[in-house]
Phi, psi and omega in degrees: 000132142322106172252159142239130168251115183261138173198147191222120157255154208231125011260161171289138173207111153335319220265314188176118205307119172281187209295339194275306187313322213281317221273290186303323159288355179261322191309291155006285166291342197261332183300022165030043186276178180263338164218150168233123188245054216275150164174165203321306221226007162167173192212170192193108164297107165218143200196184170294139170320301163305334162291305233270315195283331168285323176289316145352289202288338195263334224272298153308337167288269140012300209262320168336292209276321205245025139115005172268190212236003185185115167240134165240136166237169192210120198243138168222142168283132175216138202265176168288292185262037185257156168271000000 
């Protein structure tokens, strides 16, 4: 099985990412997924069912811990022939 993950950490600052983004782009990058999509205002994860969900949990544990105050995800099952 397949995911795509959309995910946003809280709070925001325009001004230079803060510790919990930097903390969730490094889980991210390090999570050997097949596309990565990172940017200001959301970022969007797609791998194998087991990576992508072992990258979920560190991804939260990390920005958790390095201070955000909210992550909303969005999981999607995606096929060979979804877009």
């Amino acid at each position: 099985m397949r995911l795509r993950v959309e995910f946003t950490t809280e709070p925001f600052d325009l001004e230079e990412a803060p510790a919990h983004a930097v903390a969730a782009r490094e889980v991210i990058q390090k999570a050997q997924l097949d596309a990565v999509d990172v940017g200001p205002f959301g970022n969007t994860v797609e791998g194998e069912a087991d990576r992508v969900l072992a990258a979920v949990g560190a991804l939260l544990r990390d920005s958790l811990e390095a201070g955000a105050t909210r992550v909303s995800l969005q999981v999607n099952v995606i096929g060979e022939d979804t877009p």
